[in-house]
C-alpha positions in Angstrom: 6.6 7.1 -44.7 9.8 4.6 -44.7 12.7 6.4 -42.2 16.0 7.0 -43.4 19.1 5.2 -42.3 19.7 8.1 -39.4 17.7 9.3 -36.8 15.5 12.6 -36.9 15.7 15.3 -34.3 12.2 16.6 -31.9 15.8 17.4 -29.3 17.4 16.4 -26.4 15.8 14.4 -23.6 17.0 11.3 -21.0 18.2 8.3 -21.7 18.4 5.1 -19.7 21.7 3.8 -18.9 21.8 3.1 -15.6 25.6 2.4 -14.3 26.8 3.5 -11.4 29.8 5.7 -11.1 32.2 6.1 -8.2 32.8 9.7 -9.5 29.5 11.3 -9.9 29.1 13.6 -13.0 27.2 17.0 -12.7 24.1 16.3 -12.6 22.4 17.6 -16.0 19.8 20.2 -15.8 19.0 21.4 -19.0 18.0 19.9 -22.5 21.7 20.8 -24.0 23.4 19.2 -20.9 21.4 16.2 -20.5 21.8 15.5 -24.5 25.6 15.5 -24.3 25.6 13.7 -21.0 23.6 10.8 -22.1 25.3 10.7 -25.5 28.1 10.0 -23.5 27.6 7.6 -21.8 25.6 5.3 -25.4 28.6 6.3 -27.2 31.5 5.1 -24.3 30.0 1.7 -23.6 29.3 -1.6 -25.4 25.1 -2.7 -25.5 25.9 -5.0 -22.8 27.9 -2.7 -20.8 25.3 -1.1 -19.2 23.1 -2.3 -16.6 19.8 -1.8 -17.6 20.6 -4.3 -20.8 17.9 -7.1 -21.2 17.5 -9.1 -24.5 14.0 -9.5 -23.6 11.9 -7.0 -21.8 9.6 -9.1 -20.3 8.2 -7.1 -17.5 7.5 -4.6 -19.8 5.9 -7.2 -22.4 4.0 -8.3 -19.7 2.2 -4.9 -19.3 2.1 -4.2 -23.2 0.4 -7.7 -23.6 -2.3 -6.8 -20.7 -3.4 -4.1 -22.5 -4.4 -6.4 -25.7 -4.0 -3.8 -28.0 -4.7 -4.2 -31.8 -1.9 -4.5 -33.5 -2.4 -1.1 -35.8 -2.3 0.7 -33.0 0.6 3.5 -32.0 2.9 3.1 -29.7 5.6 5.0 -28.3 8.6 4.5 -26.0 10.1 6.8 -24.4 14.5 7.1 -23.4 14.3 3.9 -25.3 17.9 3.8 -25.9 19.1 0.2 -26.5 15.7 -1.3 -25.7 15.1 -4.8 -27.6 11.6 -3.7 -26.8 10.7 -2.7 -30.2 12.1 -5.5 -31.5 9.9 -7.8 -29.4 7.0 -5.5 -30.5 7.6 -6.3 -34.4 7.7 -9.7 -33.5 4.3 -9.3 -32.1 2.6 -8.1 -34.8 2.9 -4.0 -34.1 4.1 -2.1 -36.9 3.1 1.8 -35.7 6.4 2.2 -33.3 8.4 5.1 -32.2 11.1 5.1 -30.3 12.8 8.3 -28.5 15.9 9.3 -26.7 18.3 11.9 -26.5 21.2 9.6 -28.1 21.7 10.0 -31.7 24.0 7.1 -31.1 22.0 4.8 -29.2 18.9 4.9 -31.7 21.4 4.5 -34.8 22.4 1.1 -33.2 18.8 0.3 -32.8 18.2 1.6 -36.5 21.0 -0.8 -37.7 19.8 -3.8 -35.4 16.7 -4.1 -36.9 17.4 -3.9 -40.6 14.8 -4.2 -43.1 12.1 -5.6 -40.5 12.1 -2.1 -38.7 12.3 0.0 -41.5 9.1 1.5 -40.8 10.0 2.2 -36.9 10.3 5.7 -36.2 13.4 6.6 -34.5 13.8 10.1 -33.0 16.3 12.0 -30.9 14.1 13.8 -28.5 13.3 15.6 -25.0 10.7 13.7 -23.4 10.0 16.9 -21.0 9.6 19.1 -23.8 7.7 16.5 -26.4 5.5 17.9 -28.8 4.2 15.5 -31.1 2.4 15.8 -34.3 0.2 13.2 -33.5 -0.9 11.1 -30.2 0.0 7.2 -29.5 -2.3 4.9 -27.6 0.4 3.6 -25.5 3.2 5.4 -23.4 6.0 3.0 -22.5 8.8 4.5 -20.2 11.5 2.1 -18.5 13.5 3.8 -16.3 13.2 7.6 -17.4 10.9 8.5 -14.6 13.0 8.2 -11.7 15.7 10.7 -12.9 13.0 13.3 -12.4 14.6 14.4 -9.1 12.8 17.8 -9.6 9.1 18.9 -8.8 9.3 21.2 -12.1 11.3 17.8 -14.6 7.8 16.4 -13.2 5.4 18.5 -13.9 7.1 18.9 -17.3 7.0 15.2 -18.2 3.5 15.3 -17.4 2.8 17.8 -19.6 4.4 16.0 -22.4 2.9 12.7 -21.7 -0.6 14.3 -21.8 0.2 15.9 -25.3 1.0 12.7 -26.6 -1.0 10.4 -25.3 -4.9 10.2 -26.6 -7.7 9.9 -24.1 -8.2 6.5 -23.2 -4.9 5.8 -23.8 -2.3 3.3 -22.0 1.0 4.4 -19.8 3.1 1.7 -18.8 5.7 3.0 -16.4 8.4 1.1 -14.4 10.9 3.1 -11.9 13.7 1.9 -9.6 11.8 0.5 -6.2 11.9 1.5 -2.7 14.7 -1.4 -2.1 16.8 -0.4 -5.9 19.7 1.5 -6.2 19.4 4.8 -4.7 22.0 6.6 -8.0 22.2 5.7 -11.7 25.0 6.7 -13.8 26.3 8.7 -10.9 22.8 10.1 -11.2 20.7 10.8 -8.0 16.9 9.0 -8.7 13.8 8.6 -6.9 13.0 5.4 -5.6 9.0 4.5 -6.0 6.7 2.4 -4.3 3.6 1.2 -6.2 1.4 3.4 -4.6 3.8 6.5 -4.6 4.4 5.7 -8.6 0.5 5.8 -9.0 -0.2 9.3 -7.2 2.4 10.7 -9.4 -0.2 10.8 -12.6 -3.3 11.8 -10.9 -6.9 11.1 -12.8 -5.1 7.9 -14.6 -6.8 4.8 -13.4 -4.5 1.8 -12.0 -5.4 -1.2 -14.5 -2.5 -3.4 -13.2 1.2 -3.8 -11.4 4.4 -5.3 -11.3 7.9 -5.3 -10.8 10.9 -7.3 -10.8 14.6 -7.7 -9.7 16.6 -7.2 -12.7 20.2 -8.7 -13.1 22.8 -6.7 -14.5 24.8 -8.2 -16.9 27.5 -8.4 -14.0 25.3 -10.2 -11.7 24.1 -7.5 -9.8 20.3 -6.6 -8.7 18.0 -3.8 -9.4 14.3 -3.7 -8.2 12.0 -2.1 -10.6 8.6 -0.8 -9.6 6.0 -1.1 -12.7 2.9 -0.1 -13.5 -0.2 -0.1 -16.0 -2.1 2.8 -16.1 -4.7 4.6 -18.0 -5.6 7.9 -19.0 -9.2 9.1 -18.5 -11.3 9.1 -21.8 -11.5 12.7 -21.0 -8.9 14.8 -20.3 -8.4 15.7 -16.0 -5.9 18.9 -16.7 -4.5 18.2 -13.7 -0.3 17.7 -13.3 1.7 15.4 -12.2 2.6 15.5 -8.5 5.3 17.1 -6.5 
């Protein structure tokens, strides 16, 4: 069914912007406090003014590509925020996209960047610890929403979402600052992953592939970013993520 001009609402959720900040904000810990903080910061700054901007996600193609997916199948991405991603995946050939974040803002740019070409894309404000689809995708895509899980229980409940949404057999591609990246992120506090420490954190998924990168910021600066391809069992483990 063709989406309307705005975005619809599953709740709140993180976003992805990742600029530093000399005065760090409160760190938000519940779904009404992370929605207004990262509404904040899509609705203060220009697309390129934050430094996670990329007009072409290539690691994250990369990964997509490895997977060699038919193009009918369903594929979400998760604090998408100003991600070209979906774009790039259009190009492609993929037509069964969702994007979610908590910024009302953010997706309503991405809604207006793609015009008639994304018309089917499903844009949704949503909390990606509390996600409860009405239907599962057979590939998880997360850039950077990972590593502001500072908390055993954000973990845990990320976990539980990702296995509600994602079908047995199904693909996660996940990418996370690196043990040599930025140790904040919008005045945010993250975890900083190593391949192997990203990979225990989803216990029963199989490692298909990794990779990783050193991002420029639009200002010139760098950020190493951890990445991996994973898979869900074709049967489901029950276990959680880990602590």
């Amino acid at each position: 069914m063709p989406l309307t001009n705005r975005p619809r609402h599953w709740g709140g959720g993180y976003g992805r912007d990742m600029n530093t900040d000399t005065n760090p904000p409160q760190r938000p810990s519940d779904a009404g406090s992370r929605t207004d903080f990262w509404e904040g910061v899509h609705d203060a700054k220009d697309v390129d003014g934050v430094s996670w901007w990329q007009s072409v996600p290539g690691l994250s193609l990369g990964l997509v590509d490895s997977t060699h997916l038919a193009a009918e199948e369903a594929i979400i991405d998760v604090g998408a925020g100003w991600s070209t991603l979906t774009d790039h995946l259009l190009d492609r050939g993929f037509h069964d996209l969702t994007a979610i974040d908590l910024s009302a803002t953010a997706l309503q740019s991405v809604r207006d960047r793609l015009g008639d070409a994304g018309a089917d894309v499903v844009l949704e404000v949503a909390d990606v610890l509390d996600l409860r689809p009405r239907r599962r995708f057979a590939l998880w895509h997360d850039r950077a929403v990972y590593h502001f899980l500072t908390e055993p229980d954000e973990r845990e409940d990320y976990f539980a979402s990702l296995e509600r949404s994602l079908r047995p057999g199904g693909w996660l591609v996940v990418a996370t600052f690196g043990p040599d990246g930025p140790a904040t992120c919008s005045g945010l506090p993250i975890v900083r992953y190593t391949h192997e420490e990203l990979a225990a954190q989803f216990p029963g998924y199989q490692e298909v592939d990794r990779s990783g990168e050193d991002h420029i910021t639009p200002w010139g600066t760098t950020q190493q970013f951890t990445a991996l391809l994973l898979r869900r069992p074709a049967r489901a483990s029950g276990s959680g993520a880990q602590g």
